[in-house]
C-alpha positions as CSV (number, residue, x, y, z in Angstrom):
1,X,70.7,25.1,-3.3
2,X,73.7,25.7,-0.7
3,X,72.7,23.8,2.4
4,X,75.7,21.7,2.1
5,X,78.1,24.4,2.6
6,X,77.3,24.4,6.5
7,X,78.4,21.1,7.2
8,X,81.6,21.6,4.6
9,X,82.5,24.5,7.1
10,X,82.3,23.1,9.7
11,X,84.1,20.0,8.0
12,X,87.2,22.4,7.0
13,X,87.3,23.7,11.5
14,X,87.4,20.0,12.7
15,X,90.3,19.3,9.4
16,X,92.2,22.3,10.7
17,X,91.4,21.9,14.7
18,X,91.4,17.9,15.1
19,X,94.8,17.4,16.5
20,X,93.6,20.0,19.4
21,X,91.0,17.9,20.3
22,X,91.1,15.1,22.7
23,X,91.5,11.3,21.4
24,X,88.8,10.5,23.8
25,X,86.0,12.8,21.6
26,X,86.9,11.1,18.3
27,X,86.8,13.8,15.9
28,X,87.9,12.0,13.0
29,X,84.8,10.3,13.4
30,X,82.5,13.9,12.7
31,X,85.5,14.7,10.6
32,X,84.3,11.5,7.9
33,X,80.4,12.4,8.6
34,X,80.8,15.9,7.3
35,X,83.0,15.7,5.0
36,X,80.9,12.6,3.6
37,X,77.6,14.4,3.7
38,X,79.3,17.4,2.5
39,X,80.7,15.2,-0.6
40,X,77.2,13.5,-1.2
41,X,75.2,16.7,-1.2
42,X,77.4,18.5,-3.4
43,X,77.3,15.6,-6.0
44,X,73.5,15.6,-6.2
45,X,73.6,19.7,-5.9
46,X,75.4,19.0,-9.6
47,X,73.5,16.0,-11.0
48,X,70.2,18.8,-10.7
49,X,72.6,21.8,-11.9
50,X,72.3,24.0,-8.4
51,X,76.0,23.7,-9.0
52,X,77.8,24.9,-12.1
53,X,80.7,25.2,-14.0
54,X,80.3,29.1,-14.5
55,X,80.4,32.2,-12.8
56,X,78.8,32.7,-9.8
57,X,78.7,28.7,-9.8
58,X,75.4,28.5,-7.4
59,X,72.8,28.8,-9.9
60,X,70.6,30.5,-6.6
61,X,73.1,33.5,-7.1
62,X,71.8,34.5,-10.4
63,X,69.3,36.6,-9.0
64,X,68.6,38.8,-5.5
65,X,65.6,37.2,-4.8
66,X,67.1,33.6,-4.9
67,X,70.2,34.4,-2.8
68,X,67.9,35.2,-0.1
69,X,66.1,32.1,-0.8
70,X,69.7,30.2,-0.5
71,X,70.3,32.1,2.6
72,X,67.1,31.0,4.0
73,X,67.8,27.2,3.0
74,X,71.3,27.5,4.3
75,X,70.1,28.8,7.4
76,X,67.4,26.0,8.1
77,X,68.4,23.0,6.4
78,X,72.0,23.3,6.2
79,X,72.2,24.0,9.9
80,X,69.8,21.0,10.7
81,X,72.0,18.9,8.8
82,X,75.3,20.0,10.5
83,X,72.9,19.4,13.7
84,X,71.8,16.1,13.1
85,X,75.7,14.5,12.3
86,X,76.7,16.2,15.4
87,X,74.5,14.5,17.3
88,X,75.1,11.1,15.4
89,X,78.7,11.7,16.4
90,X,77.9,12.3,20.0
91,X,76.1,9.3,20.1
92,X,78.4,7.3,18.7
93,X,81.4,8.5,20.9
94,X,79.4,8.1,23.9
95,X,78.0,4.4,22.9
96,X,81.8,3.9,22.3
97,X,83.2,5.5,25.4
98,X,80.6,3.4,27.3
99,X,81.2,0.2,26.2
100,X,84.8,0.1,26.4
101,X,85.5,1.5,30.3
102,X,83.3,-1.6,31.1
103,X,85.2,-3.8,29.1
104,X,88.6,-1.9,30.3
105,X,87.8,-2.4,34.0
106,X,89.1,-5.7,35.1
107,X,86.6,-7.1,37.6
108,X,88.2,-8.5,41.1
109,X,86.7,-11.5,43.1
């Protein structure tokens, strides 16, 4: 219904923060994951009309009943999403980080 506006908001802090943080953490790289998820999930969201051209444009607003059911989803599948490419992201900055200070460090005889 809305889950993929978790990750977009998160997407739009690491767009507006990502010069703050450090080169070393990569954050260009979770910048592409959510923002590609976010793009991806929004697509499909439209393809099976969850997402409309009209007012209030999240067909799960029409009513009180679904809003809470779009709050739930948001809540647990959004934020297991945003979860999941954080720690893809970790991963792959540590992996990174890893493998090149041993290639950095010059060995001596």
């Amino acid at each position: 219904m809305a889950c993929f506006l978790v990750p977009m908001t998160a997407a739009i802090f690491t767009t507006a923060f990502g010069k703050k943080v450090p080169e070393r953490l990569h954050i260009a790289w979770l910048n592409m994951l959510l923002w590609g998820g976010t793009v991806a999930l929004a697509l499909e969201h439209v393809a099976h009309e969850e997402i409309v051209p009209y007012p209030p444009f999240l067909s799960a607003m029409s009513s009180a009943a679904d809003t809470a059911t779009m709050l739930g989803e948001m809540a647990t599948i959004g934020t297991s999403m945003l979860l999941a490419s954080v720690l893809v992201w970790a991963g792959m900055v540590y992996v990174y980080n890893h493998y090149t200070m041993k290639v950095a460090v010059p060995r001596t005889a």
